[in-house]
C-alpha positions in Angstrom: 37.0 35.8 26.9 35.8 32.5 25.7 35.3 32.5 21.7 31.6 32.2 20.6 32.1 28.7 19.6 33.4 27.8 22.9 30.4 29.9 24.5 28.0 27.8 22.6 29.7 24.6 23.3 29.8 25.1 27.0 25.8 26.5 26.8 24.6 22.9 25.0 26.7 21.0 27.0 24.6 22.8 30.1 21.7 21.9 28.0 22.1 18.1 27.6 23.1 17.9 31.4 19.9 19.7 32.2 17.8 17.4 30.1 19.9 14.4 31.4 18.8 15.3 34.9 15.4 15.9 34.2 14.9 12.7 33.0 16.6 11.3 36.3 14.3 13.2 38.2 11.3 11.8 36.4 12.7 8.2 37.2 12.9 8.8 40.9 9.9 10.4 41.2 8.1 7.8 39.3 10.1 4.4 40.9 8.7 2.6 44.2 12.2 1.0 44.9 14.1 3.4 47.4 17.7 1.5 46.9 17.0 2.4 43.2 15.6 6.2 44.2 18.9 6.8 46.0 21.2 5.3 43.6 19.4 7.5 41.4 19.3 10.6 43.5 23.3 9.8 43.5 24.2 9.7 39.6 21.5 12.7 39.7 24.0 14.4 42.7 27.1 13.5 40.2 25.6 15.5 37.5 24.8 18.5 39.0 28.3 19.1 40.3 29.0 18.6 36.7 26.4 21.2 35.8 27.9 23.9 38.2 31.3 23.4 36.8 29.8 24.3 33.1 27.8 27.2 34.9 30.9 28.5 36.4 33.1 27.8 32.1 30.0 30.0 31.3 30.4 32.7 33.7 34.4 33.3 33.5 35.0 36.2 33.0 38.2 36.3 31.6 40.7 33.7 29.8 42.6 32.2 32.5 39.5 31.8 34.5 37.9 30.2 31.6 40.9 28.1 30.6 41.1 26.7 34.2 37.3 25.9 33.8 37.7 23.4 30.7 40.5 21.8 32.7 38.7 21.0 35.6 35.6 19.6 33.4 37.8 17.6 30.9 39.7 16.0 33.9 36.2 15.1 34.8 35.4 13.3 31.6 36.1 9.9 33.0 34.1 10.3 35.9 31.4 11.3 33.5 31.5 8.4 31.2 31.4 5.6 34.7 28.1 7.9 35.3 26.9 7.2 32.6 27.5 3.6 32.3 25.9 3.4 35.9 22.7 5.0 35.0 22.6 2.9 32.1 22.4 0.0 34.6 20.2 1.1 37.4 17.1 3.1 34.9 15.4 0.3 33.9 13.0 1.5 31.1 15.9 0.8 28.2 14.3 3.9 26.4 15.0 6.7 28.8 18.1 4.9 30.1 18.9 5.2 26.0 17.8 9.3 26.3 19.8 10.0 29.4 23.2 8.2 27.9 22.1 9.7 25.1 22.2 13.6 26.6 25.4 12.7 28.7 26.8 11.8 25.2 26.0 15.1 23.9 27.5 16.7 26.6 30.7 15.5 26.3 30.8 16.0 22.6 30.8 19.4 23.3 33.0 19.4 25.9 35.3 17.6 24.0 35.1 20.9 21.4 36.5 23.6 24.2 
């Protein structure tokens, strides 16, 4: 079973994700521009397969299970930074683009703890 540290790590890292894509949704929702609301919807897409990963770290039920979890999501950490750096570019209010990079950030910080 995953240690209470790592439990905590994996449930912020679910956190940040979470508030990452909420902010995403708030940009599509809000932009006229449909190349920008699908390139949007796509980086949103990227994170939530990110997000089931962590769900699935959080639900292992044992240690190998667990252990092959935090594998998969740290062999995704790359991924996760081009992410990211794409948001970065296509959000165009420099404020939330800031708070998005900001949560992704986050997230890997405490992935980078498991």
């Amino acid at each position: 079973m995953p240690t209470l540290n790592q439990q905590t790590s994996v449930t912020n890292a679910i956190n940040a994700i979470r508030d990452a894509e909420n902010l995403l949704t708030q940009q599509i929702q809000s932009t006229g521009d449909t190349l920008k609301a699908i390139k949007l919807t796509h980086e949103y897409n990227n994170l939530d397969s990110y997000l089931s990963e962590l769900l699935h770290a959080q639900n292992a039920s044992d240690d190998v299970s667990f252990t092959n979890a935090v594998q998969a999501l740290q062999t995704r950490i790359s991924g996760l930074q081009a992410d990211q750096k794409r948001m970065k570019a296509i959000i165009s209010d420099v404020g939330i683009a800031a708070k998005v990079v900001g949560y992704i950030t986050q997230a890997l910080a405490f992935i980078g703890k498991l």
